[in-house]
mmJSON file of the N, C-alpha and C atoms, coordinates in Angstrom:
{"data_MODEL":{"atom_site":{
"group_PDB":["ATOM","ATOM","ATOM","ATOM","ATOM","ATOM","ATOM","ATOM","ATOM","ATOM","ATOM","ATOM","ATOM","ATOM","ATOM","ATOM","ATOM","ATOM","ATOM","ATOM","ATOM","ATOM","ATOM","ATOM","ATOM","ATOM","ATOM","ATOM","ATOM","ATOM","ATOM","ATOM","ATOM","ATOM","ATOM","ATOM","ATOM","ATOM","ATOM","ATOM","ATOM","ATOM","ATOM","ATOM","ATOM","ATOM","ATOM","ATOM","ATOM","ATOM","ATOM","ATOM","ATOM","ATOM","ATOM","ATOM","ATOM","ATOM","ATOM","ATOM","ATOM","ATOM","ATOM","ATOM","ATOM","ATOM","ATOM","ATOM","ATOM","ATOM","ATOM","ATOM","ATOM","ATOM","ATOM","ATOM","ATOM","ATOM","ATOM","ATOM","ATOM","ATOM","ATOM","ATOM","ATOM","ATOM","ATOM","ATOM","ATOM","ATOM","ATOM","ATOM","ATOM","ATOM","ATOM","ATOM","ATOM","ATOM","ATOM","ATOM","ATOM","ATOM","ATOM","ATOM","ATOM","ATOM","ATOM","ATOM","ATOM","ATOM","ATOM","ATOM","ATOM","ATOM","ATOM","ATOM","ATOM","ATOM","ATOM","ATOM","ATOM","ATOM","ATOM","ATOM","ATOM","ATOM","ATOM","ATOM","ATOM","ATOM","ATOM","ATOM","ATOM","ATOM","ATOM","ATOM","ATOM","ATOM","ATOM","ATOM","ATOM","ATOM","ATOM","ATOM","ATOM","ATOM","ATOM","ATOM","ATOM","ATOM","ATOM","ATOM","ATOM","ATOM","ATOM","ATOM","ATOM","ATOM","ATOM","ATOM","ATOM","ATOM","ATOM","ATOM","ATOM","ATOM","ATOM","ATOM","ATOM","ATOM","ATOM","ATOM","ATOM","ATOM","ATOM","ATOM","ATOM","ATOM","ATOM","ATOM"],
"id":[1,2,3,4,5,6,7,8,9,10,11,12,13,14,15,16,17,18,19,20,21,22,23,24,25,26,27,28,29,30,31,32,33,34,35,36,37,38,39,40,41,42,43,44,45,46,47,48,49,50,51,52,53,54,55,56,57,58,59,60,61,62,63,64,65,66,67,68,69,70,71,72,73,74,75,76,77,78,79,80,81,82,83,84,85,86,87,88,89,90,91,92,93,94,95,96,97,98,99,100,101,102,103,104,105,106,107,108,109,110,111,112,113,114,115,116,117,118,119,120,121,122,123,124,125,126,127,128,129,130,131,132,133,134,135,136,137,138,139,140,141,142,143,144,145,146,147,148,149,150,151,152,153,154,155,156,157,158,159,160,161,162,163,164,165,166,167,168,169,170,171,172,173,174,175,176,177,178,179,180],
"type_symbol":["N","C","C","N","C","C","N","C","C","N","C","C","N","C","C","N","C","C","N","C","C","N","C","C","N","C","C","N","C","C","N","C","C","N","C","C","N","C","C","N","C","C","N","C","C","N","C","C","N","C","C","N","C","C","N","C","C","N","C","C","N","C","C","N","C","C","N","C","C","N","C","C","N","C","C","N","C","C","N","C","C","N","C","C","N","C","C","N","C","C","N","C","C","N","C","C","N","C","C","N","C","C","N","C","C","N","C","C","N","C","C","N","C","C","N","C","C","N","C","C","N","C","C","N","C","C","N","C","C","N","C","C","N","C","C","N","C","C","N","C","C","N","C","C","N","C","C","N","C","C","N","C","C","N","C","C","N","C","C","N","C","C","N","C","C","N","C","C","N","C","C","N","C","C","N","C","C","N","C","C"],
"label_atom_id":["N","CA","C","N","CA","C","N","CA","C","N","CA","C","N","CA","C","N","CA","C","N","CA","C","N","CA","C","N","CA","C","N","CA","C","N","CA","C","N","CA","C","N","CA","C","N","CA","C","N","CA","C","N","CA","C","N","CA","C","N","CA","C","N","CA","C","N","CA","C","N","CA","C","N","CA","C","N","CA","C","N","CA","C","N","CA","C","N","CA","C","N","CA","C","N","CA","C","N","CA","C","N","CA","C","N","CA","C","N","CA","C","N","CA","C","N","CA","C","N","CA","C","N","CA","C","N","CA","C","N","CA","C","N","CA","C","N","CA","C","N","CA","C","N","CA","C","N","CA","C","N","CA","C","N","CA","C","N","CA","C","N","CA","C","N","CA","C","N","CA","C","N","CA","C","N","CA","C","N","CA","C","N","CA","C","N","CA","C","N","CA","C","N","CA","C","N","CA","C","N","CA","C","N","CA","C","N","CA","C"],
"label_alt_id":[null,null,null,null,null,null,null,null,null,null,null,null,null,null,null,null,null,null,null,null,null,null,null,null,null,null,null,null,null,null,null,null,null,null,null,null,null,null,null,null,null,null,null,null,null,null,null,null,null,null,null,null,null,null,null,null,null,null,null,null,null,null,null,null,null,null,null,null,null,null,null,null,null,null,null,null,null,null,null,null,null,null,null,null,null,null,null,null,null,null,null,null,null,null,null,null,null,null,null,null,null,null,null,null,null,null,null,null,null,null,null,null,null,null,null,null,null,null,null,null,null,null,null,null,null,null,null,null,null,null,null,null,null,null,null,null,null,null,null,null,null,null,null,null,null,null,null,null,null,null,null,null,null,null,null,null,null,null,null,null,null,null,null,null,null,null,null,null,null,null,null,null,null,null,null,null,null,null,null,null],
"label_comp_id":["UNK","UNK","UNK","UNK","UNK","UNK","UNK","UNK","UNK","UNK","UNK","UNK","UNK","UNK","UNK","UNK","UNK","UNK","UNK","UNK","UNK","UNK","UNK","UNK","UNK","UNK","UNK","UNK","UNK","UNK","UNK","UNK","UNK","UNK","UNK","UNK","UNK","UNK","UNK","UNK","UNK","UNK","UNK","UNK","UNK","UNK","UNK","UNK","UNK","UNK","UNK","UNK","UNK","UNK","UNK","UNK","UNK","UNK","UNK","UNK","UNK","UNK","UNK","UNK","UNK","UNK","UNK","UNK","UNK","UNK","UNK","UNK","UNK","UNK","UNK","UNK","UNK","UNK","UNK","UNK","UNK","UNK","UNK","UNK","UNK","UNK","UNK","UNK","UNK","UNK","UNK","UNK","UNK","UNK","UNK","UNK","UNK","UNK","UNK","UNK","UNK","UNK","UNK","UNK","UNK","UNK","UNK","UNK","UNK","UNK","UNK","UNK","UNK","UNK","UNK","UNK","UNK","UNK","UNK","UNK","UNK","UNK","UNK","UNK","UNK","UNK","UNK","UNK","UNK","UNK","UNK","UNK","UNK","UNK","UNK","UNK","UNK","UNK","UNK","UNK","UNK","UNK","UNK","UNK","UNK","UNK","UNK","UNK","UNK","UNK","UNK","UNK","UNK","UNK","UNK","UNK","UNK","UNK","UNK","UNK","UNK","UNK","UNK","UNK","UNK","UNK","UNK","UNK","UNK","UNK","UNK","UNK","UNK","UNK","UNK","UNK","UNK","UNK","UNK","UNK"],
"label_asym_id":["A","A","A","A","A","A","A","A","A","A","A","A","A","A","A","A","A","A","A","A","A","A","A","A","A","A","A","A","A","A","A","A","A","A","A","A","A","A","A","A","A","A","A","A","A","A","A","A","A","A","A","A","A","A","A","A","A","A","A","A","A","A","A","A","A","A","A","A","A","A","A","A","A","A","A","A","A","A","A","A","A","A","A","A","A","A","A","A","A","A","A","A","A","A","A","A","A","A","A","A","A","A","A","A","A","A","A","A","A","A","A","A","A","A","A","A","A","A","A","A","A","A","A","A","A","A","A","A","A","A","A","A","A","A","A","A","A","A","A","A","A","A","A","A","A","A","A","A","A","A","A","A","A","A","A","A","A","A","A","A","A","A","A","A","A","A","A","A","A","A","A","A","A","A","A","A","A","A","A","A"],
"label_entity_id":["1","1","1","1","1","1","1","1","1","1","1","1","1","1","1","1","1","1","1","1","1","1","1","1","1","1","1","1","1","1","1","1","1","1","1","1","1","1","1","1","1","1","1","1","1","1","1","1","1","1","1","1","1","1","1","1","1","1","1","1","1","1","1","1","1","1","1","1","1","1","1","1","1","1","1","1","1","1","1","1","1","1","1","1","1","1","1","1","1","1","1","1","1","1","1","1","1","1","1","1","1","1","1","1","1","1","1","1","1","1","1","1","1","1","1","1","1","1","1","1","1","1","1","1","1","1","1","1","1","1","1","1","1","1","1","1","1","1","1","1","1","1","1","1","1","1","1","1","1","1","1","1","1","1","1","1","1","1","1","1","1","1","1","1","1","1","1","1","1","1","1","1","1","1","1","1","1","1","1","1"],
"label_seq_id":[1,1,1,2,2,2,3,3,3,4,4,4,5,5,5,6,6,6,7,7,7,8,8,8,9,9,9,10,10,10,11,11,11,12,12,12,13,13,13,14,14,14,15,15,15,16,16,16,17,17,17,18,18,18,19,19,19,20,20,20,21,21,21,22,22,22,23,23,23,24,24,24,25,25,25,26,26,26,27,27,27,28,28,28,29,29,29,30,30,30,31,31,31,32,32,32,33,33,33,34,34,34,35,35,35,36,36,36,37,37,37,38,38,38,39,39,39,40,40,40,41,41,41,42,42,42,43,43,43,44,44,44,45,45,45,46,46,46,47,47,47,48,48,48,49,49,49,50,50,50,51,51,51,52,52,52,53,53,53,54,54,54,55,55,55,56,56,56,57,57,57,58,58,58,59,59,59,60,60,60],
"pdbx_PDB_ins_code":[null,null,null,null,null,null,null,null,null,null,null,null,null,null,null,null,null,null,null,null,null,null,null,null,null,null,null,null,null,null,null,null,null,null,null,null,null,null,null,null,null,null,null,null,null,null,null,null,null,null,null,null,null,null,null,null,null,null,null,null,null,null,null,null,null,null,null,null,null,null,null,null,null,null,null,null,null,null,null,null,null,null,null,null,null,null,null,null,null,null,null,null,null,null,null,null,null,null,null,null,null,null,null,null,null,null,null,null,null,null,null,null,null,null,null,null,null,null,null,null,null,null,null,null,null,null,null,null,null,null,null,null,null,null,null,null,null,null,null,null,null,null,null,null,null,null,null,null,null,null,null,null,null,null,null,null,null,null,null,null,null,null,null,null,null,null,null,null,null,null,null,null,null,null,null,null,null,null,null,null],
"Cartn_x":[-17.281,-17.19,-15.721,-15.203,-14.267,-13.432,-12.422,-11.783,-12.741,-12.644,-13.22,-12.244,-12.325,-11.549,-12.064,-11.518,-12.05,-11.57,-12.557,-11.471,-11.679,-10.77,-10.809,-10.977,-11.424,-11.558,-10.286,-10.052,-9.408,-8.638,-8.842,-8.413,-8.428,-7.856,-8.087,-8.112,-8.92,-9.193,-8.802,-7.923,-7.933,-8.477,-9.568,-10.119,-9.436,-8.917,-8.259,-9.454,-9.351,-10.866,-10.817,-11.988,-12.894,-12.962,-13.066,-13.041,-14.353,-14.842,-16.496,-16.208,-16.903,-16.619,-18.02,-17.806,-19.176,-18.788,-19.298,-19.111,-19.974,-20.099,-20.79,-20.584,-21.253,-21.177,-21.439,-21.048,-21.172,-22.355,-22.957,-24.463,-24.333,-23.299,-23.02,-22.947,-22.653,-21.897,-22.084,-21.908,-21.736,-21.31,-21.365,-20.433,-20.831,-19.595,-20.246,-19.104,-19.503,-18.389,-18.611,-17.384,-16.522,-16.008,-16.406,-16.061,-15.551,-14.198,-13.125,-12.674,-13.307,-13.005,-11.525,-10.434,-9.668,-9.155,-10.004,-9.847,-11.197,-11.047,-12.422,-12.705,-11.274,-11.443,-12.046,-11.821,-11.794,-14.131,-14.438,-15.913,-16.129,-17.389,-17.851,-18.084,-18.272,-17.85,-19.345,-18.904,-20.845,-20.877,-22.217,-22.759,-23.269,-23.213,-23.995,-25.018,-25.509,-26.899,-26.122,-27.411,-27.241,-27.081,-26.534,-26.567,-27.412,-28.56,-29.276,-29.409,-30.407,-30.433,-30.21,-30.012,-30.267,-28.202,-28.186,-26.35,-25.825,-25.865,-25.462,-26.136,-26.925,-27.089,-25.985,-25.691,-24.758,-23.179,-22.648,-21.48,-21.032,-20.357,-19.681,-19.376],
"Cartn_y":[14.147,13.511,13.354,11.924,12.024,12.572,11.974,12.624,12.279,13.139,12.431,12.36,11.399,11.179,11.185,11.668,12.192,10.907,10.143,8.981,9.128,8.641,8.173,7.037,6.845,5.301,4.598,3.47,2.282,3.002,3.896,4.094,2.783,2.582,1.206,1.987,1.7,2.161,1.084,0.646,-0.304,-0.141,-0.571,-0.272,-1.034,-0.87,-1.82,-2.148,-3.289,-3.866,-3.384,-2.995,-2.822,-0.867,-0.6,0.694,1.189,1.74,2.218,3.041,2.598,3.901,3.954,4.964,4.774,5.165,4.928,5.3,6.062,7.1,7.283,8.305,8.507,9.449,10.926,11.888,13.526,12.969,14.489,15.159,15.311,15.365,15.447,14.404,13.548,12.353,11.2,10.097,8.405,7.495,6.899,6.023,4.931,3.637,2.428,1.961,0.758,0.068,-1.284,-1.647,-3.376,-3.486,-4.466,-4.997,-6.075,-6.292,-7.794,-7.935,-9.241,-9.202,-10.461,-9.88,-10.921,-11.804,-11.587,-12.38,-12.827,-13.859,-14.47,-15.364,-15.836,-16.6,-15.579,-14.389,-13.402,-13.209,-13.71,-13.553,-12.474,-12.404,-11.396,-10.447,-9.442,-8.234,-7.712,-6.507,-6.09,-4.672,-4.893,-3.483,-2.818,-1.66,-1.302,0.139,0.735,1.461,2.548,2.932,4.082,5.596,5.878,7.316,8.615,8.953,9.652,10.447,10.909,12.071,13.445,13.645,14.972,15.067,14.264,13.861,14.136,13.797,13.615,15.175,15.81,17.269,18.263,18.277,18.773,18.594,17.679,17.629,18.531,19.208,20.252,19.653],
"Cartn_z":[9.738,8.449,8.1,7.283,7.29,5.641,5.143,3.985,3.228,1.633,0.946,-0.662,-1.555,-2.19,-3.814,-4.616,-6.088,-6.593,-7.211,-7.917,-9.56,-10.019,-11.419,-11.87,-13.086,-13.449,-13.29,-12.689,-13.032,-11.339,-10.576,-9.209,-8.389,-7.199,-6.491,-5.324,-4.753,-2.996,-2.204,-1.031,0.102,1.087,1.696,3.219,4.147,4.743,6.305,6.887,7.298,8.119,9.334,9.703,10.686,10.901,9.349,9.019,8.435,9.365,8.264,7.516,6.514,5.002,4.012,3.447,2.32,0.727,0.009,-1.42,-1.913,-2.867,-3.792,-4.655,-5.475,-6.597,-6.122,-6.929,-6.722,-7.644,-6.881,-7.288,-8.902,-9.35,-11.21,-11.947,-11.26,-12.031,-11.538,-11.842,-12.211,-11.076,-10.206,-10.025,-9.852,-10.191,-10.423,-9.236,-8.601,-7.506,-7.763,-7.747,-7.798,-6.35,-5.397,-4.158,-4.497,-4.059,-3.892,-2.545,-2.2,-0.655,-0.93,0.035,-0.494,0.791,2.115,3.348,3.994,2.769,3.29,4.425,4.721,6.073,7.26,7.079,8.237,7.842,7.202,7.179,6.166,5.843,4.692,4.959,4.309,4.301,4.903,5.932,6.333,5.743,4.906,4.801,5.23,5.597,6.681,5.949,6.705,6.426,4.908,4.502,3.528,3.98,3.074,3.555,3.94,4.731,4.519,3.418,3.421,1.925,2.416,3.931,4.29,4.662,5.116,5.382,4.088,3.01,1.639,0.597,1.316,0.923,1.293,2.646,3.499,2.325,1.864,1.328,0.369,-0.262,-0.906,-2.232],
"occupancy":[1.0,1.0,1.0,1.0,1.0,1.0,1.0,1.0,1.0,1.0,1.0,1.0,1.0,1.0,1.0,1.0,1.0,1.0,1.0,1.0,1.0,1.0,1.0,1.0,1.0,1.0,1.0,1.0,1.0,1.0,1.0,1.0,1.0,1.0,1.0,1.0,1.0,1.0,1.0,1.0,1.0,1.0,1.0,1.0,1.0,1.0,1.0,1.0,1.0,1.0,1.0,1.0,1.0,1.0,1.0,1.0,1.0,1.0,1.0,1.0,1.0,1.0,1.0,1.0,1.0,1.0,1.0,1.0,1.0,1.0,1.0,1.0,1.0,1.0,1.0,1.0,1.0,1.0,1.0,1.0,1.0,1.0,1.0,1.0,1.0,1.0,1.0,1.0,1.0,1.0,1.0,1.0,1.0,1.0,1.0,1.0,1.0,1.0,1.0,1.0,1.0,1.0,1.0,1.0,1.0,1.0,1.0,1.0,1.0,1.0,1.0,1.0,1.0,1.0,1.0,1.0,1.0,1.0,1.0,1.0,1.0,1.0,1.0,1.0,1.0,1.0,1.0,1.0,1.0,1.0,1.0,1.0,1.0,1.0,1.0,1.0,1.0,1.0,1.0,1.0,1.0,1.0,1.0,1.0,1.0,1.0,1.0,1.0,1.0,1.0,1.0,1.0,1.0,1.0,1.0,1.0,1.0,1.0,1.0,1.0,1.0,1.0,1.0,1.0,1.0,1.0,1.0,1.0,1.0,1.0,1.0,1.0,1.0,1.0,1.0,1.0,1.0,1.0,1.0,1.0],
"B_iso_or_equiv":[0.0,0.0,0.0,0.0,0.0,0.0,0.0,0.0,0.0,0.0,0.0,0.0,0.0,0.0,0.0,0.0,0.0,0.0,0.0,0.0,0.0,0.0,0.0,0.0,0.0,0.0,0.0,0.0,0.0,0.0,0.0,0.0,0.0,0.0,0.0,0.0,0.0,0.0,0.0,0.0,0.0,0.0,0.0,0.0,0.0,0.0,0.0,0.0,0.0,0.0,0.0,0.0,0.0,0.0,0.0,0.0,0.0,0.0,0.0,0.0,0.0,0.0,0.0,0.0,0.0,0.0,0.0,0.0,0.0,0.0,0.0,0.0,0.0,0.0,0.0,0.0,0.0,0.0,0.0,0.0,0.0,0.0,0.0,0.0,0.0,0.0,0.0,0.0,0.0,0.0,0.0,0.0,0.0,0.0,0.0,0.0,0.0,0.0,0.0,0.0,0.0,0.0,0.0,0.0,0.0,0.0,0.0,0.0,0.0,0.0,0.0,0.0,0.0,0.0,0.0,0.0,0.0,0.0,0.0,0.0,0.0,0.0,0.0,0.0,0.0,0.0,0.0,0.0,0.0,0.0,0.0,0.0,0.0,0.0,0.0,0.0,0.0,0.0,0.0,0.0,0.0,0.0,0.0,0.0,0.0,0.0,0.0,0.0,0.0,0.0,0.0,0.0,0.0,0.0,0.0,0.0,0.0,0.0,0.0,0.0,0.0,0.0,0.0,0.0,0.0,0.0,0.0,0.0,0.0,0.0,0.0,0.0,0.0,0.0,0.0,0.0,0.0,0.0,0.0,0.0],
"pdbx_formal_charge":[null,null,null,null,null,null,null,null,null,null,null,null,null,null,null,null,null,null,null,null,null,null,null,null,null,null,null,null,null,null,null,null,null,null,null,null,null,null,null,null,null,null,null,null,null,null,null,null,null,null,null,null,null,null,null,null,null,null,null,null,null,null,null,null,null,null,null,null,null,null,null,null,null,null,null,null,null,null,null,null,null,null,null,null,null,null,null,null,null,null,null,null,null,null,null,null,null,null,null,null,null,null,null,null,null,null,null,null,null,null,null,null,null,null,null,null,null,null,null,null,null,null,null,null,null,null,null,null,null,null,null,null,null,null,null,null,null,null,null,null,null,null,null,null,null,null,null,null,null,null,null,null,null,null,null,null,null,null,null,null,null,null,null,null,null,null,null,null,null,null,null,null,null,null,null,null,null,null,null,null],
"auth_seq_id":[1,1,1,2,2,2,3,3,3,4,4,4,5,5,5,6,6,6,7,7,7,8,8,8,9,9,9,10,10,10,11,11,11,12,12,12,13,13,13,14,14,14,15,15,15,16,16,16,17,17,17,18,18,18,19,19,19,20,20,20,21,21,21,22,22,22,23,23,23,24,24,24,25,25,25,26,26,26,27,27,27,28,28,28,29,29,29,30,30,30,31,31,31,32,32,32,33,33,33,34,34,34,35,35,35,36,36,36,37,37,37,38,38,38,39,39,39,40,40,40,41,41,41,42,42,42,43,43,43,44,44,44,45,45,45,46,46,46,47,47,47,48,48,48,49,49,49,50,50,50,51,51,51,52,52,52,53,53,53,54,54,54,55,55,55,56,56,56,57,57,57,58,58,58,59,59,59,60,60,60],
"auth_comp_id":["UNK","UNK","UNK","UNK","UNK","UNK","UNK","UNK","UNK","UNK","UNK","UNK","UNK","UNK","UNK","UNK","UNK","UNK","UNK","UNK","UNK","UNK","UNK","UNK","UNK","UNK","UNK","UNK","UNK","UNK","UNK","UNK","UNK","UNK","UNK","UNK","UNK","UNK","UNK","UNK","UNK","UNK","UNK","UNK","UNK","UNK","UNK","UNK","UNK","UNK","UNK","UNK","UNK","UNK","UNK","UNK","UNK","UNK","UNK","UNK","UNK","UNK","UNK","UNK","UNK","UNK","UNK","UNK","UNK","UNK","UNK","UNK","UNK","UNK","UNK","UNK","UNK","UNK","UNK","UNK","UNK","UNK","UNK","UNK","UNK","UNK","UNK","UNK","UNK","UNK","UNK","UNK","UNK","UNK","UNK","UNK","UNK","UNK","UNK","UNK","UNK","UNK","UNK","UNK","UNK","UNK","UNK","UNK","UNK","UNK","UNK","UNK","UNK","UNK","UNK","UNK","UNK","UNK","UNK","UNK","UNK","UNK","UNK","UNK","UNK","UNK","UNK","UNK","UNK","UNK","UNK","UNK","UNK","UNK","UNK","UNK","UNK","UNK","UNK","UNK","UNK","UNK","UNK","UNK","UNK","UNK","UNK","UNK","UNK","UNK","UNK","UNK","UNK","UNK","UNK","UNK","UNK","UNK","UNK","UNK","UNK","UNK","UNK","UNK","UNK","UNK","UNK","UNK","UNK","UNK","UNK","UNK","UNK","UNK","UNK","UNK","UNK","UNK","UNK","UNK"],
"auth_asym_id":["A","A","A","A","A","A","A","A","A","A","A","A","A","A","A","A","A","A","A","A","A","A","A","A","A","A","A","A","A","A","A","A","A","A","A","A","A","A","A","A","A","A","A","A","A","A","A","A","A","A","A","A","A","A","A","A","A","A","A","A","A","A","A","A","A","A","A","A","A","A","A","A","A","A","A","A","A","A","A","A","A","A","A","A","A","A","A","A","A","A","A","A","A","A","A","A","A","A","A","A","A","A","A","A","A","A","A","A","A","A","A","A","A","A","A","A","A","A","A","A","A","A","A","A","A","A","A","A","A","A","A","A","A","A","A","A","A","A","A","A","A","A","A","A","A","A","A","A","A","A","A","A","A","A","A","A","A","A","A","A","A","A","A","A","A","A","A","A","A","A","A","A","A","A","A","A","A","A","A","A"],
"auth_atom_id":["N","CA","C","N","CA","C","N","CA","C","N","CA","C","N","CA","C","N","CA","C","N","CA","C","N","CA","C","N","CA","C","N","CA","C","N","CA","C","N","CA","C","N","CA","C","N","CA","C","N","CA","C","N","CA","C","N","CA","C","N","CA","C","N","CA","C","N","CA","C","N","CA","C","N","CA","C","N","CA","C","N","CA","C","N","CA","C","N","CA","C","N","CA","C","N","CA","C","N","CA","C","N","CA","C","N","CA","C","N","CA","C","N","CA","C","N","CA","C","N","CA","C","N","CA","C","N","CA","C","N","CA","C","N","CA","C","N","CA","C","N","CA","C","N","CA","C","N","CA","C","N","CA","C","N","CA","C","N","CA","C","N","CA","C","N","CA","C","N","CA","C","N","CA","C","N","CA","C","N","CA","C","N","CA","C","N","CA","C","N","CA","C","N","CA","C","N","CA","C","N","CA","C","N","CA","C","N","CA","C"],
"pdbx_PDB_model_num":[1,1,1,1,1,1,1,1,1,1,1,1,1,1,1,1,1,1,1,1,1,1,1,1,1,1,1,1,1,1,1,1,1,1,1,1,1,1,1,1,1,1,1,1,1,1,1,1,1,1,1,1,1,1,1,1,1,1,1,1,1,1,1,1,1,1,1,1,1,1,1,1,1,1,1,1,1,1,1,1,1,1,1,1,1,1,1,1,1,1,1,1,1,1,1,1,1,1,1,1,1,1,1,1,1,1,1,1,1,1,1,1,1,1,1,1,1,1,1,1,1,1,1,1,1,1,1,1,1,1,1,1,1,1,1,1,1,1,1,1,1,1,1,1,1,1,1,1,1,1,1,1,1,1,1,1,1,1,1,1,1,1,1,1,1,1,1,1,1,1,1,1,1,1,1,1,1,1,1,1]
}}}
């Protein structure tokens, strides 16, 4: 598993392409996500699977 990152509102995350990543909220709290793709010539953005529920128990 890789880092994981505490954000705050109005935070900006950059992904470098061809980087798998996932988002989501702690077991306490909220989170809402805004995606801006800003190289669209390079094709749209892929989403890929969800997170298990048993993967996402495991986290601290």
């Amino acid at each position: 598993m890789g880092k994981r990152l505490a954000l705050r509102a109005g935070d900006v995350v950059t992904i470098p392409p061809n980087v798998k990543h996932w988002h989501g909220a702690a077991r306490d709290s909220w989170f809402s996500h805004l995606s801006v793709e800003t190289n669209c010539q390079a094709g749209p953005a892929e989403w890929l699977e969800p997170v298990a529920e048993a993967e996402y128990n495991r986290l601290k």
